[in-house]
N, C-alpha and C positions, 0 to 999 in steps of 0.2 A: 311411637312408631308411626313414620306417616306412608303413605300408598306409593309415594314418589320414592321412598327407600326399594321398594317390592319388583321385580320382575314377573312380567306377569305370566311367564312361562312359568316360575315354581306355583303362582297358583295354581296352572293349570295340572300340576304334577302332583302337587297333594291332594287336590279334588282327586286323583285317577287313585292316588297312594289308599287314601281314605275309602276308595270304592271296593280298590282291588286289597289290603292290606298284606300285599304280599309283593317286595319291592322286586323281584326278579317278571313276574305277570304286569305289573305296571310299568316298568323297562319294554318290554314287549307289546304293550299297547301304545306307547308314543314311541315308538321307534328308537330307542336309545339304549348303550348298554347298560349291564348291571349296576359295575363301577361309577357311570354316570348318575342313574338312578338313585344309589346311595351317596355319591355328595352334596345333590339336588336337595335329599335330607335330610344332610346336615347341617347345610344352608338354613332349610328351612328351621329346623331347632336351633339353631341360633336369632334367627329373625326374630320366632314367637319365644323364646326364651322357654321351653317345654319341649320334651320326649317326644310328644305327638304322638309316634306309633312305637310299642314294644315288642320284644318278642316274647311269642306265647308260650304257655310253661308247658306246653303239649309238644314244643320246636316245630310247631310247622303251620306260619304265616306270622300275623303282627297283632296287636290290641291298641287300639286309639285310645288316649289319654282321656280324662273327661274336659280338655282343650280342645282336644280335636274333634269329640265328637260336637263342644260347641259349633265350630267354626265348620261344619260337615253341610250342614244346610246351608245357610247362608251365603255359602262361597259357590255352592251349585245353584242356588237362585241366581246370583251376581255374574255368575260364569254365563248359566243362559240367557238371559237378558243383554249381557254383552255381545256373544253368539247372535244373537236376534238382531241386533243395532250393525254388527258387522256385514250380516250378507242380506240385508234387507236393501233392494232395489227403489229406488228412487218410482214415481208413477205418476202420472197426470189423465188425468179425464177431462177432457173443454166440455163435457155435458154436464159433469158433477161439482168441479174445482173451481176455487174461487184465485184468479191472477188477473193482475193491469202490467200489460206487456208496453214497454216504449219504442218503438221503434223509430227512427230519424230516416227518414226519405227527402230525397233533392225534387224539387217541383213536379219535375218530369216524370221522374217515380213515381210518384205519389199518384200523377194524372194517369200513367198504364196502371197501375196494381189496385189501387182504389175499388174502383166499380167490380173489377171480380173478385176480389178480397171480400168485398162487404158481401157478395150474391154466395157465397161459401159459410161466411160467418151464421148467415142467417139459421142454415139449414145443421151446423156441423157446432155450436159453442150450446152451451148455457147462459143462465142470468149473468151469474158470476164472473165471466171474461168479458174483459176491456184491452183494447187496442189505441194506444194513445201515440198519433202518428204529429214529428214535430221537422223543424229543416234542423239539417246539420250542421253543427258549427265545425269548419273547419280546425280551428285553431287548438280543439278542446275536447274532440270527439274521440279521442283514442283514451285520457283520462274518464270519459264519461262511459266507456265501452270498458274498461276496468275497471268501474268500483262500482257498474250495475246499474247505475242512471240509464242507461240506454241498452238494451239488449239485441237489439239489430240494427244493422246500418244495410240500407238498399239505395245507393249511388252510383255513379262514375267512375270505372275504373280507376282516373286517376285520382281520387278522393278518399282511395280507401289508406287507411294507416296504416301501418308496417307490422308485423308478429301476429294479424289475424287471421282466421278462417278464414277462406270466401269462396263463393260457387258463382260460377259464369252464369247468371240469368238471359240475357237475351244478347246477343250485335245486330245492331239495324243502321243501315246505313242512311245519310243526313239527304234531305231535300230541299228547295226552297217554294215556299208555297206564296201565293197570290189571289185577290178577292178574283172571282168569275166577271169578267167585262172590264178587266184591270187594261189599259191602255197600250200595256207594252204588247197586248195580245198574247196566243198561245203555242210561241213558234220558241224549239230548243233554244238554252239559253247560250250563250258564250258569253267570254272571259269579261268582254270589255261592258255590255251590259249589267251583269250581274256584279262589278264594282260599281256603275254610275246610278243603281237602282237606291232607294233611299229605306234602309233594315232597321229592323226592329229587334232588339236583343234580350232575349229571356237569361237573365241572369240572378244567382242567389247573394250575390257579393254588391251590398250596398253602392249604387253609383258609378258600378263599371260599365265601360261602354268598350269592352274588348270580349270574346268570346273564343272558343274552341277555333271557329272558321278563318278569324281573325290573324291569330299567329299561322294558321297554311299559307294565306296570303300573302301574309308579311315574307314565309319560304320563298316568293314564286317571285318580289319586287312587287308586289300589287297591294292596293287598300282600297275599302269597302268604306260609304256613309251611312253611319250607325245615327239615324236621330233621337230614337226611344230604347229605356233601357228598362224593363218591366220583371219584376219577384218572380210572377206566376206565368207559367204558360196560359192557364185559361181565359189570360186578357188578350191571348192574341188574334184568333177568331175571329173576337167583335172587330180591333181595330184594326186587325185587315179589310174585313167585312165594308167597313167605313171610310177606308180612305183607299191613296197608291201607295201605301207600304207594301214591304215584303217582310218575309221573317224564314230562315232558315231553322229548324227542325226537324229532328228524328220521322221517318217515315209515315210508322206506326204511331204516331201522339196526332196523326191529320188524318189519319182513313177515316173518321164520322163527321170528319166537318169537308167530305167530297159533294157535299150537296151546296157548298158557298163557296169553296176554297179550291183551287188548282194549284195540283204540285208541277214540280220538274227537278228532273237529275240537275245537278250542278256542274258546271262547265270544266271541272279540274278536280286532280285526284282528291278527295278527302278521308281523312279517319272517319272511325266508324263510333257510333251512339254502342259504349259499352256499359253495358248495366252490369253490375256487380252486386251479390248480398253478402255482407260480414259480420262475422259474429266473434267473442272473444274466446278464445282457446279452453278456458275453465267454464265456459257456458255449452261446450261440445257435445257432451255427453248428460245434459240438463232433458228431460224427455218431453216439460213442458218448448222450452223454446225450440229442440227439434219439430215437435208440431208442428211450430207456427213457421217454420224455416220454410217444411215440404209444402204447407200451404201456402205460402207464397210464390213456391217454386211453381204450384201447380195453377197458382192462377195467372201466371205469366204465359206457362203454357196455354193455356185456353186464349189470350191474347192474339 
């Protein structure tokens, strides 16, 4: 006889049969009628090939075979222990548990959540929690988001893959910034300068020299001169700093570099810098990676 023949409903029925020996009280503790009750026992005598329970020569209740009373303990160990496995709740402590969370962030991500991510971590994990922060690959990141390589993705709206969780983390809308003492001076920009201006383009895509602002443009009849095309936002700073480049980005990724750097609105409608966090569906209800979800949410908010 193997487990896989067994329903585990008549265990749970001879465990109650065995307690209560009296198959009309045991009807009445799971809910079911009598008639049910007693073909559940003839199941079961058939299963174990044995009586299991008789009746008593007094006619009133049963007497367990000495099968059943073998199989009386054992099957109420097994039963509770399964009971225990069933409604026990998943738990996470970041001050006591040991996890290396992955998380994939796009540059720009990585440059707002960063610094109050870590100023959280310090005060709020343990030894035992690692944040191991990588870029996204486009091409591979919804596979990698289902079988657990990657447990959050914090990018671009349009970068998230299709059938995932996501939460709106922040819209900021796009500027274009310049070093302080930049030639063009610091008067509103229009259309016709801000194409002849010579841009610098923060991109994650090996060797592109097109960006988000690029295809607006392209909407409007108009084209920009892209001469650098750089992985990281944080090279861009210096080389504005250093030369007359400009570089178009998110708002908020320039308010600490206002002491070298000047922004300005852009001369024509643009889309908006939308930050997006995704997670995979079967990781929703995970209580470690909710943690680290709200704490990302929250350090965005403090941003």
């Amino acid at each position: 006889m193997s487990l896989r023949q067994i329903d585990l409903n008549l265990l749970v029925s001879l465990d109650v049969l065995l307690n209560e020996r009296n198959v009309t009280r045991a009807a009445e503790r799971l809910h079911v009628s009598q008639p049910a009750m007693s073909a559940q026992l003839s199941r079961l005598r058939r299963i174990f090939d044995d009586p299991l329970l008789l009746p008593a020569e007094t006619g009133r209740g049963m007497i367990p075979t000495a099968r059943a009373l073998a199989l009386g303990t054992p099957l109420r160990s097994a039963l509770k222990h399964l009971d225990s496995v069933i409604s026990q709740q998943p738990t996470f402590d970041p001050l006591l548990d040991t996890r290396t969370f992955h998380v994939a962030a796009s540059d720009n991500a990585t440059a707002l959540i960063s610094l109050p991510l870590i100023q959280r971590l310090i005060t709020q994990v343990g030894p035992e929690i690692r944040i191991a922060f990588r870029a996204p690959d486009p091409r591979h990141i919804a596979e990698q988001m289902e079988d657990g390589r990657i447990d959050l993705l914090v990018d671009a709206e349009r970068q998230m893959p299709e059938n995932m969780k996501t939460h709106l983390l922040l819209q900021e809308r796009f500027v274009m910034a310049q070093r302080k003492g930049h030639p063009r001076g610091t008067g509103a920009l229009d259309l016709d300068s801000y194409c002849s201006l010579r841009h610098v383009l923060v991109s994650s895509e090996t060797g592109s020299v097109r960006g988000y602002m690029d295809e607006t443009l392209q909407g409007l009849g108009r084209q920009r001169s892209i001469v650098y095309s750089v992985p990281q936002f944080i090279l861009v700073p210096e080389i504005l700093r250093h030369s007359d480049y400009v570089c178009t980005l998110p708002a908020m990724l320039l308010t600490r570099f206002s002491d070298v750097l000047d922004t300005f609105e852009l001369p024509f409608p643009a889309p908006n810098f939308t930050l997006r966090l995704a997670w995979h569906p079967r990781n929703h209800a995970d209580p470690a990676i909710s943690w680290l979800r709200e704490l990302i949410k929250d350090a965005v908010r403090s941003v």
